[in-house]
C-alpha positions as CSV (number, residue, x, y, z in Angstrom):
1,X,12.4,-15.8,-18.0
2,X,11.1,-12.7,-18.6
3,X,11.6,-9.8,-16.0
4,X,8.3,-8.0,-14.7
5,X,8.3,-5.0,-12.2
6,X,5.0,-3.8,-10.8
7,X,4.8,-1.1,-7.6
8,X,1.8,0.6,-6.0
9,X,2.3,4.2,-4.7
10,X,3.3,4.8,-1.1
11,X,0.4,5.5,1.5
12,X,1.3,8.5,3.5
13,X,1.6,7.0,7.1
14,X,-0.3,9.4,8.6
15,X,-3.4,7.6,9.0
16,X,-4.1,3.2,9.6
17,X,-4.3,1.3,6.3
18,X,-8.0,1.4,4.7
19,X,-10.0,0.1,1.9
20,X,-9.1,2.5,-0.8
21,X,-5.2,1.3,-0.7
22,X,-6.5,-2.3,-0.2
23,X,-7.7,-1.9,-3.4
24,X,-4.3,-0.7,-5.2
25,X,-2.4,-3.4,-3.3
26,X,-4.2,-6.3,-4.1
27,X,-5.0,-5.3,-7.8
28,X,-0.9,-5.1,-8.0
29,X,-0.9,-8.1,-6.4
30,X,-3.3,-10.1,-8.8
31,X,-1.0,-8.6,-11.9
32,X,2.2,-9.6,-10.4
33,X,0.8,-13.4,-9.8
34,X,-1.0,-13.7,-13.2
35,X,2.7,-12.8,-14.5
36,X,4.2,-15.7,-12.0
37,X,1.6,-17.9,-13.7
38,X,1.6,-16.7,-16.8
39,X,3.0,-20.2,-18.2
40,X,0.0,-22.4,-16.6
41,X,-2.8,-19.7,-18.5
42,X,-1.1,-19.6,-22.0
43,X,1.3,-22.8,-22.6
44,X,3.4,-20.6,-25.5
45,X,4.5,-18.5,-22.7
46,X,6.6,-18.6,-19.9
47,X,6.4,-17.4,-16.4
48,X,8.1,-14.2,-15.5
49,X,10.2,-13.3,-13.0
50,X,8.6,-10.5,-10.8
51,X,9.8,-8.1,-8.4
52,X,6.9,-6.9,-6.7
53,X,7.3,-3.2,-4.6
54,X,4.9,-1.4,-2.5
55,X,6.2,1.1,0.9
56,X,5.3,3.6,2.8
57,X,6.3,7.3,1.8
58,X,7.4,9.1,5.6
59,X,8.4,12.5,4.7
60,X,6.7,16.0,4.2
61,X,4.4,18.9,6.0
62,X,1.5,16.4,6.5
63,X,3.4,13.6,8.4
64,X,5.5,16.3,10.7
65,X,2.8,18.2,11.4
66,X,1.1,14.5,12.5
67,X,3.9,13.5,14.4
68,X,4.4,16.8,16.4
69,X,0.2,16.4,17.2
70,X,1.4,12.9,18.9
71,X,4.2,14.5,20.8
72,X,6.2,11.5,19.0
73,X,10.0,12.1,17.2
74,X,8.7,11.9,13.4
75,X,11.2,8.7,12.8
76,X,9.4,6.8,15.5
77,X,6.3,8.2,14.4
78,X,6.6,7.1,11.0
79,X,8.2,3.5,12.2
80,X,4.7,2.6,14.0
81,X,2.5,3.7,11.5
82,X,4.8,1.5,8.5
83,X,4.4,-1.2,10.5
84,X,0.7,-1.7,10.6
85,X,0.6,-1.5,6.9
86,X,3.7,-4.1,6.6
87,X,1.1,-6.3,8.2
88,X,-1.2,-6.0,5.4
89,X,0.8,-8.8,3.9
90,X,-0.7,-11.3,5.8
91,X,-4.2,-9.6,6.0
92,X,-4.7,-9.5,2.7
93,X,-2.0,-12.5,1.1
94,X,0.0,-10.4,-0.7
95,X,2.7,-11.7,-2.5
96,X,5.2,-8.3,-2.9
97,X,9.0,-8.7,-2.5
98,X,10.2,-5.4,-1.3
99,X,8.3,-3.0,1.1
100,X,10.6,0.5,1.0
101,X,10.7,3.3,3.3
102,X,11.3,6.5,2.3
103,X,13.6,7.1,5.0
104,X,15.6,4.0,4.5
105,X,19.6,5.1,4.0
106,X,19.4,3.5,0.7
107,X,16.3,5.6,-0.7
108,X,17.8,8.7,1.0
109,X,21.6,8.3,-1.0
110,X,19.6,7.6,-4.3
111,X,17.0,10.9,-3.7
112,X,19.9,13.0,-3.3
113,X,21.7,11.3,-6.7
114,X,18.4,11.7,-8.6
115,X,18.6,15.3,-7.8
116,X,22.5,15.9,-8.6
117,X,21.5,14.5,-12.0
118,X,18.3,16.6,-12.6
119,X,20.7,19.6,-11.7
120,X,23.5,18.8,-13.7
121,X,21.2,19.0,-16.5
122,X,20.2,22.2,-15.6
123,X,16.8,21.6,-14.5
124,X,16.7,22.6,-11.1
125,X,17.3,26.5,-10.1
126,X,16.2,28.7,-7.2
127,X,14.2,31.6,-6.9
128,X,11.3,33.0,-4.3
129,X,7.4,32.2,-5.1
130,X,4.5,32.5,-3.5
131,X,1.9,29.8,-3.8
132,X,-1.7,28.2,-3.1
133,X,-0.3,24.6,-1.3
134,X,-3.0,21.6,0.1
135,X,-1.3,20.0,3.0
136,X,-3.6,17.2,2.0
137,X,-2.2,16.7,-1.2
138,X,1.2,17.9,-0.7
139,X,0.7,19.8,-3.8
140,X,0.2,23.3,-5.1
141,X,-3.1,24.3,-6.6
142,X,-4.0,27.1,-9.3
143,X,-7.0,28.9,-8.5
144,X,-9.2,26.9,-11.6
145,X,-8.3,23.4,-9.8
146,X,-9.8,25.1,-6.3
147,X,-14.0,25.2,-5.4
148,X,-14.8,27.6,-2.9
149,X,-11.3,28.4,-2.4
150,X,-10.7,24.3,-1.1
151,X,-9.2,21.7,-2.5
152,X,-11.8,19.2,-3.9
153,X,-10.3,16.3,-2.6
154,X,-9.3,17.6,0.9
155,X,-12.2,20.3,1.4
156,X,-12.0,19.6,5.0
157,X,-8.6,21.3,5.1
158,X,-7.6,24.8,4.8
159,X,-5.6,26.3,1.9
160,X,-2.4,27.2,2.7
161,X,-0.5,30.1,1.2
162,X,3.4,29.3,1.4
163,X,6.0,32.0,0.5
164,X,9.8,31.8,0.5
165,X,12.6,30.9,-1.4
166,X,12.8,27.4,-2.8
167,X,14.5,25.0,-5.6
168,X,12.4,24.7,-8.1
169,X,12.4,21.7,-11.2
170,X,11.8,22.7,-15.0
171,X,8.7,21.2,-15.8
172,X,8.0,23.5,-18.3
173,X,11.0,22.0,-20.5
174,X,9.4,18.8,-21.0
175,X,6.0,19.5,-22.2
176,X,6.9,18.7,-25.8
177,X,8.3,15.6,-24.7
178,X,5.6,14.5,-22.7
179,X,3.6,15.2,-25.3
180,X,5.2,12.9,-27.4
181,X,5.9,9.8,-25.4
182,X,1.8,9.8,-24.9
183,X,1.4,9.8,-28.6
184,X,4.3,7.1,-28.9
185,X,2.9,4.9,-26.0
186,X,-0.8,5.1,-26.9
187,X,-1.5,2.4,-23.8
188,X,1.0,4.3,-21.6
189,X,-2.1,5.4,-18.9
190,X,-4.8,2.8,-18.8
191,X,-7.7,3.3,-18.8
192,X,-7.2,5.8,-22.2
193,X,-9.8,8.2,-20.3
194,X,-6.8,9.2,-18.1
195,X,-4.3,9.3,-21.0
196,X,-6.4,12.3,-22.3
197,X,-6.8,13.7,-19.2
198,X,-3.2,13.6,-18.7
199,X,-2.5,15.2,-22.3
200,X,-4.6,17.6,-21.8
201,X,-3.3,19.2,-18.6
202,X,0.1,18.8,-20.6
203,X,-1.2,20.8,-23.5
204,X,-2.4,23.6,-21.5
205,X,1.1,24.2,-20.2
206,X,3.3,23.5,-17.3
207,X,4.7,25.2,-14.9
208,X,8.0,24.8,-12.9
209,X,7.5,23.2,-9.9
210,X,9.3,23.4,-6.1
211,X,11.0,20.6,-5.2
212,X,12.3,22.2,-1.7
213,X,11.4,23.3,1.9
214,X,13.5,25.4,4.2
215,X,14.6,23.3,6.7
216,X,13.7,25.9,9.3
217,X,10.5,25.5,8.7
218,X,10.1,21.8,7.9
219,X,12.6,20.0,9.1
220,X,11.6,16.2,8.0
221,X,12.4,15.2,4.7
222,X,15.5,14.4,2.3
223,X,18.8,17.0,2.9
224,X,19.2,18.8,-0.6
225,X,22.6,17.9,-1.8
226,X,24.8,21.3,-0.9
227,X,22.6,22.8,0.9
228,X,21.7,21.8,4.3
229,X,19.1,24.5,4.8
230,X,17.1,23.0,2.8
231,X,14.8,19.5,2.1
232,X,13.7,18.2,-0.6
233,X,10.2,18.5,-1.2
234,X,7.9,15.2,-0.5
235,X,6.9,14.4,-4.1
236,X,10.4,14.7,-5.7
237,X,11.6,12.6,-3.2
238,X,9.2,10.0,-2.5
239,X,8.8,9.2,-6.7
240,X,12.2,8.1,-6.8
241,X,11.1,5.4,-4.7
242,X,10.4,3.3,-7.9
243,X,13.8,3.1,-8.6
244,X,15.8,2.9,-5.7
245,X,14.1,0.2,-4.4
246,X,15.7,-1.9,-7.2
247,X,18.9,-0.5,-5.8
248,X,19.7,2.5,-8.1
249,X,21.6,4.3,-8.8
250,X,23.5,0.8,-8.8
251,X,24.4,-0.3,-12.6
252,X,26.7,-3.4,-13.9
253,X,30.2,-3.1,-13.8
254,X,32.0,-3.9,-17.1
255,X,33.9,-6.2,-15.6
256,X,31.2,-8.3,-14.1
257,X,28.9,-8.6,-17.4
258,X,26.1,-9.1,-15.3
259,X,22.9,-6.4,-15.1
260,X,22.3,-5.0,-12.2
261,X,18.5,-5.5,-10.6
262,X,17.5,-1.9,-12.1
263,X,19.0,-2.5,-15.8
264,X,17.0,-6.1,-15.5
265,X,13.5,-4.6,-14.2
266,X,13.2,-1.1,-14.8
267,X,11.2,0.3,-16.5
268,X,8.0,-0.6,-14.8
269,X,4.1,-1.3,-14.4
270,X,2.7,1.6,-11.7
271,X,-0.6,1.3,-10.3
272,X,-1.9,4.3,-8.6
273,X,-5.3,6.0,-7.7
274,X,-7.1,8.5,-9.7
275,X,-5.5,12.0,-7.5
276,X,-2.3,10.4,-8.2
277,X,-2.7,10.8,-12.1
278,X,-0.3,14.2,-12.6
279,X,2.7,13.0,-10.4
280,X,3.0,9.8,-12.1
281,X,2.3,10.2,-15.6
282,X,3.5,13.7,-15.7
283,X,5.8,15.1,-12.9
284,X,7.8,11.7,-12.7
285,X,8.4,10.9,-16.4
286,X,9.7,14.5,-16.6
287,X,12.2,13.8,-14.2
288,X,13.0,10.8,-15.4
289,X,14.1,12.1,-18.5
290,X,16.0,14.9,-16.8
291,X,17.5,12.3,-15.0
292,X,18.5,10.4,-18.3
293,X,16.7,7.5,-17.2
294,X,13.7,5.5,-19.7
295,X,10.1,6.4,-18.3
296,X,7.8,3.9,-16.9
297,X,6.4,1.0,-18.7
298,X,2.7,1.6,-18.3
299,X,0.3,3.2,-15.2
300,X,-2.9,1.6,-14.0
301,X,-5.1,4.4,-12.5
302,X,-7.8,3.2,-10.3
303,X,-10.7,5.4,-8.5
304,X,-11.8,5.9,-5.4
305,X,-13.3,3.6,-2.9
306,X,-16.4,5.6,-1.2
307,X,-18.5,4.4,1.6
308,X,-22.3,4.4,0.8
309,X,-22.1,7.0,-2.0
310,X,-19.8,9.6,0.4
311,X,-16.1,10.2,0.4
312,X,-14.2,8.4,3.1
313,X,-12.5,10.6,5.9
314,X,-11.6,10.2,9.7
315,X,-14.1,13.2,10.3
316,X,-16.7,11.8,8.9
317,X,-16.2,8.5,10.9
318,X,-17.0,6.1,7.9
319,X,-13.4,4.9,6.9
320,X,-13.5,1.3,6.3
321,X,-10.6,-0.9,7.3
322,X,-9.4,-3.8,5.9
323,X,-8.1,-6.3,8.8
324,X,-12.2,-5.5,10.4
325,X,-13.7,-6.5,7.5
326,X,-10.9,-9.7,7.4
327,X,-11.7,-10.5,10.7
328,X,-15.3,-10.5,10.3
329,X,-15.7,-12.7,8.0
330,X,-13.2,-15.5,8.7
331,X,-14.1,-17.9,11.2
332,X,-11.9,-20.8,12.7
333,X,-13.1,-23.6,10.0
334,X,-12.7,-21.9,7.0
335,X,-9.4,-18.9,8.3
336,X,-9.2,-18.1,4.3
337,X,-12.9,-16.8,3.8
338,X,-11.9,-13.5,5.3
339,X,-9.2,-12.4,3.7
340,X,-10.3,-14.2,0.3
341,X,-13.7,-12.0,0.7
342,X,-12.1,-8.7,0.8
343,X,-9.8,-9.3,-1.9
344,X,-13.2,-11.0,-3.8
345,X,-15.1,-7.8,-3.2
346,X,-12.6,-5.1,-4.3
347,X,-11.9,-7.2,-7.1
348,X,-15.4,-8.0,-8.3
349,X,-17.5,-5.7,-6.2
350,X,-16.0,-2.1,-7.8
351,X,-15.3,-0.7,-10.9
352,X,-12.0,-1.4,-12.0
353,X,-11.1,2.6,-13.2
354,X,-14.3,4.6,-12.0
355,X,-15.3,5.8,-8.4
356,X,-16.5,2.4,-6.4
357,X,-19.1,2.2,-3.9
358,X,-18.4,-0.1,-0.5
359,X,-21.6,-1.0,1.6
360,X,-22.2,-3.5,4.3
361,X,-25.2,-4.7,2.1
362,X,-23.4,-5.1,-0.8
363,X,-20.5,-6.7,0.4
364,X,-22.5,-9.2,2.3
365,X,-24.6,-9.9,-1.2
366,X,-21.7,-10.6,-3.4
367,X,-20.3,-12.9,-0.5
368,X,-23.3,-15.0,-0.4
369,X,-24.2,-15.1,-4.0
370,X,-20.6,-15.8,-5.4
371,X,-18.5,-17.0,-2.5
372,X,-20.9,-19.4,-0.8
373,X,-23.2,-20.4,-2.9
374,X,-21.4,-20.0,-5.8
375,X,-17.7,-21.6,-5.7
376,X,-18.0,-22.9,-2.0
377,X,-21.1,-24.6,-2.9
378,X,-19.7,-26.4,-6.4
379,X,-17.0,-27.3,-4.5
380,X,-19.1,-28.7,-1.6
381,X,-21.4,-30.5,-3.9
382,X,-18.7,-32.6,-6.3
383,X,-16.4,-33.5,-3.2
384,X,-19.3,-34.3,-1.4
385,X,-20.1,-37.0,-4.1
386,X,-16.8,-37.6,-5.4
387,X,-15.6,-38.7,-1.8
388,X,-18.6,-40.9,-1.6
389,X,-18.7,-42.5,-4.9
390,X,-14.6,-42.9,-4.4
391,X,-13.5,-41.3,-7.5
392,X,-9.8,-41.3,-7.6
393,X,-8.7,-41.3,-11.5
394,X,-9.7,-37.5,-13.3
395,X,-8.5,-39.5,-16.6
396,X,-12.0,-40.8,-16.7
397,X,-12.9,-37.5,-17.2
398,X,-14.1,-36.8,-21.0
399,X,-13.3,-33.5,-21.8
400,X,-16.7,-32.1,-21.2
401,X,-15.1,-28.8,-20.0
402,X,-12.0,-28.1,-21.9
403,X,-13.0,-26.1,-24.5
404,X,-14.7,-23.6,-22.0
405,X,-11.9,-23.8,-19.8
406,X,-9.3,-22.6,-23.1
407,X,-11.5,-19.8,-23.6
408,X,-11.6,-18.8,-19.9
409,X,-8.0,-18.8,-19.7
410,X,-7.7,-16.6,-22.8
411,X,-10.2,-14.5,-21.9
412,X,-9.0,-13.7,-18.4
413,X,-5.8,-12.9,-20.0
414,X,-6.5,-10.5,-21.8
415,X,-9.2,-8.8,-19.7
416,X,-6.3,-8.7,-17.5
417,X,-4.2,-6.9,-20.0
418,X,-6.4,-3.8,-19.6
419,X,-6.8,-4.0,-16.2
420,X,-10.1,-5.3,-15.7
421,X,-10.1,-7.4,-12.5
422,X,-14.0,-7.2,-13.1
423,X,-14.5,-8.6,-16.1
424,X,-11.1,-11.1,-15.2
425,X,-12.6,-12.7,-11.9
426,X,-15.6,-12.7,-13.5
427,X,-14.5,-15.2,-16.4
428,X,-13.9,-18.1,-13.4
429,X,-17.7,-17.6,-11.8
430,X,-18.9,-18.4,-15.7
431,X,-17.2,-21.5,-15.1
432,X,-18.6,-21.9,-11.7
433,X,-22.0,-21.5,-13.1
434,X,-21.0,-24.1,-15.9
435,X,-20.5,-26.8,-13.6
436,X,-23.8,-25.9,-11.5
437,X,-25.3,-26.5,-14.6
438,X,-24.2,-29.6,-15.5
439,X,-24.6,-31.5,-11.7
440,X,-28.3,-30.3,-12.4
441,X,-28.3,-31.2,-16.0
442,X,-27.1,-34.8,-15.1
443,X,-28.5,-35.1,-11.6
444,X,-24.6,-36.7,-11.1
445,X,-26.7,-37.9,-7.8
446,X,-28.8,-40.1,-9.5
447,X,-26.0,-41.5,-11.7
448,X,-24.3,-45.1,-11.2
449,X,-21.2,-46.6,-11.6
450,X,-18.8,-45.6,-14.5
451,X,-21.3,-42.8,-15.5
452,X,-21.5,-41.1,-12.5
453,X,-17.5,-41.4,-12.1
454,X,-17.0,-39.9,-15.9
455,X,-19.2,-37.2,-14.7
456,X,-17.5,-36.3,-11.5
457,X,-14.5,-36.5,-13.3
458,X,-15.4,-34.0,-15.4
459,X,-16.4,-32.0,-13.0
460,X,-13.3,-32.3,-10.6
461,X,-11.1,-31.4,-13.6
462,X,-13.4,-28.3,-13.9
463,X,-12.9,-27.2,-10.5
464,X,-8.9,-28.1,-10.3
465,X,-8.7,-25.5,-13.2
466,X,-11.0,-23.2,-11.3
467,X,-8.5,-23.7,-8.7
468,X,-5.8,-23.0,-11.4
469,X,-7.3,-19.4,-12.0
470,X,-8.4,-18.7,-9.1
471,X,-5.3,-18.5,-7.2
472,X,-4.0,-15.3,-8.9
473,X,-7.4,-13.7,-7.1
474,X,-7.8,-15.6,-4.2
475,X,-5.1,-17.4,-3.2
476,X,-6.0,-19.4,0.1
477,X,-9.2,-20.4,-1.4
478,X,-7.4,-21.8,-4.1
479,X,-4.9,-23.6,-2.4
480,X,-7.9,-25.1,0.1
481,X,-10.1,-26.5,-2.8
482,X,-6.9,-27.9,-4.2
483,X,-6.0,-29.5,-1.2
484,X,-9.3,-31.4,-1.0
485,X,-8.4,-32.9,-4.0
486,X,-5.2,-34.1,-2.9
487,X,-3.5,-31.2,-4.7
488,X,-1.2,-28.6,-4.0
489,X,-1.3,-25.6,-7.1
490,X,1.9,-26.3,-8.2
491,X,0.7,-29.8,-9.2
492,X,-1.4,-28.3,-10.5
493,X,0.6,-26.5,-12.7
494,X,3.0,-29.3,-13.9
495,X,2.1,-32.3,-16.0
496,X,2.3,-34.6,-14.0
497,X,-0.7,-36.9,-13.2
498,X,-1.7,-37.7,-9.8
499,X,-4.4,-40.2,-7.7
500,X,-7.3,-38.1,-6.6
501,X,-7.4,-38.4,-2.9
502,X,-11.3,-36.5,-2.2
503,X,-12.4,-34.5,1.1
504,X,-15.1,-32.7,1.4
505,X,-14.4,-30.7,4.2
506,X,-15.9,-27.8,6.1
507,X,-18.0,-25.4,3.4
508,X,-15.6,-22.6,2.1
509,X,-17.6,-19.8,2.9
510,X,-20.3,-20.0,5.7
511,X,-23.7,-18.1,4.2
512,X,-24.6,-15.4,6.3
513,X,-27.7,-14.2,7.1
């Protein structure tokens, strides 16, 4: 098999889990299960083998200053606040194999290597500055990327003029190489509209950035390597994240012949949000290649998630969480709808690259015009029919659907390719409205005997390969309407033909009104 690495970024736990890293983590989590199921879309390929990584980042100014407003030790701080977005995994059925801490021993040992490595090369030097900073961002801003002397993205928050003597990291050196790895790797930022951002803050020059605190005045982050009066600044740190979590700076021994998990996996698929752009297709492939190490694979940069038209912000009181919005709309009978509705609405519901826009009203629409009566209504009406007419052979079915359902499966391949879990989820609701069409075409209802069995047929194998696709985007629903077919998804997936064994069930998704 093929190996596949995808990672998100790491939330800052400084605030609960909301919406806008929803969205990040479950579009990484559709990419890694398309790539599990890569085999069942496109019979020439195989499935790969995925590590999946996502975290928490726990260092820097913003997170002590947090913790000493609680009263709290940071560590402890920073322990309660990783474990409410650990639990995301069953909110939101995520499918990741490694959640990292940027204070586990492991990520600390390999910061500190990354560093020696970057130094040895004779990137990092010291020297006193003086600098604009955003707390917010954990970065320092020029007075062009400032309106009315705040940061655009954190204009609730002062900025913050830091001067002392720090390590800094030779950015400058790696413009020209920047440069050319972005005209090398012409998908290397999807969409391409970031890409030319990207290379255009690159051609207008970098400058050397700090990579250090004094430890006197922040205390919480990494140790630099020789010299404890200082820590490591929060991006430097927390970017190496993507590597040590496959366990470097562990490589094969000679001896052994076998690759270590990094030399298998690395380099990688990041997905990361729009203000995320510079450190990840900039900042980190320059010290990456201080470091001697390949650069990532490709990065996936989404927008923001905004709450009727306005920026999201604790101030403001319109942050939208993901386990209220779960817990809304599940219900006893059907405990998937909740967490399949979130994950249907930041899929389908926003933009896959630009700013999207979350409100009550529109999230309720797209529930009851896709979700209920859409897929949970299809599925309602055939087993409803199937069960009573006692269908139990789909080799009666006569193909009606397969040539639709080829070109589905190709098509949310490759809309997948570029990212677009719009247009992707989109391609199994033409399918849905396919076999609307044809119950009312037929009026199956009205049907007899062999005819109306043909036709359900037909119309079951439609919906198991519904089921097919739609597990990548919403798993549990997936699993359920295979279930009431006497299916599990990994029959699905095999060759193997099985009796039908029909029940119709409670509806999927409850209409609400």
């Amino acid at each position: 098999m093929q190996k596949f690495y995808i990672t998100t970024t790491l939330p800052y736990v400084n605030a609960d889990p909301h919406i806008g890293f929803a969205l990040e983590i479950v579009q990484a989590d559709v990419i890694a299960r398309y790539h599990r199921a890569k085999g069942s879309f496109d019979k020439a390929q195989d499935k790969d083998e995925v590590f999946f990584n996502t975290g928490t980042d726990e260092h820097g100014l913003k997170i002590y200053r947090k913790a000493l407003e609680a009263k709290k030790d940071p560590q402890t701080y920073v322990d309660e606040y990783a474990a409410k977005f650990e639990k995301l995994k069953t909110a939101l059925n995520l499918s990741y194999n490694n959640f990292i801490c940027t204070t586990d021993p492991h990520h600390v040992t390999a910061a500190q290597e990354f560093w020696r490595r970057c130094e040895k090369n004779g990137d990092i030097y010291k020297k006193e500055y003086k600098v604009k900073y955003c707390v917010g961002c954990e970065l320092e801003k020029t007075d062009s990327e400032l309106v009315n002397g705040k940061c655009p993205i954190h204009p609730n928050l002062e900025i913050e003029i830091i001067e002392e003597e720090n390590y800094f990291f030779r950015f400058s050196k790696y413009q020209q190489p920047l440069l050319d790895l972005y005209k090398k790797e012409t998908d290397f930022v999807i969409p391409a509209s970031r890409l030319n951002e990207i290379r255009s803050f690159v051609e207008r020059g970098l400058e050397d950035f700090s990579i250090s605190r004094l430890k006197t005045k922040m205390p919480w982050g990494v140790p630099v390597p020789g010299d404890e009066s200082h820590v490591m600044y929060v991006w430097f740190d927390a970017l190496v994240n993507y590597i040590s979590a496959l366990g470097w700076p562990s490589f094969a021994k000679a001896s052994e012949g076998k690759p270590s998990k990094f030399e298998e996996f690395w380099p990688g698929v990041q997905v990361a949000g729009k203000d995320n752009l510079r450190q990840q297709a900039a900042m980190w492939q320059a010290m990456l290649l201080s470091a001697g190490l390949p650069p990532s694979k490709q990065i996936f940069i989404h927008g923001f998630v905004t709450n009727a038209g306005e920026k999201m912000s604790k101030s403001l009181g319109n942050v939208v969480s993901p386990y209220d919005l779960v817990e809304k709309y599940g219900s006893a009978s059907s405990p998937q709808a909740g967490t399949d509705a979130v994950r249907y609405f930041l899929l389908r519901g926003l933009h896959p690259y630009e700013d999207g826009d979350y409100t009550e009203e529109k999230f309720r629409e797209l529930y009851n015009a896709d979700l209920a009566n859409g897929i949970g209504n299809l599925v309602q009406r055939v087993t409803t029919l199937a069960e009573k007419a006692r269908l139990t052979d789909i080799r009666l079915a006569t193909g009606k659907f397969e040539s639709i359902v080829a070109t589905a499966k190709k098509s949310l391949g490759d809309a997948l390719l570029g990212y677009d879990f719009q247009r992707a989820i989109g391609v199994v609701g033409e399918l849905v409205r396919a076999g609307d069409l044809y119950v009312n075409e037929t009026k199956v209802w009205e049907q007899q005997g062999n005819k109306q069995l043909a036709i359900l047929a037909d119309l079951s194998s439609l919906i198991l390969n519904i089921a097919n696709l739609l597990e990548i985007f919403l798993p549990q629903t997936a699993e359920e309407i295979a279930k009431r077919f006497g299916f599990t998804i990994a029959e699905l997936r095999t060759p193997e033909v099985k009796p039908l064994l029909i029940k119709k069930g409670e509806p999927l998704f409850k209409r609400i009104i």
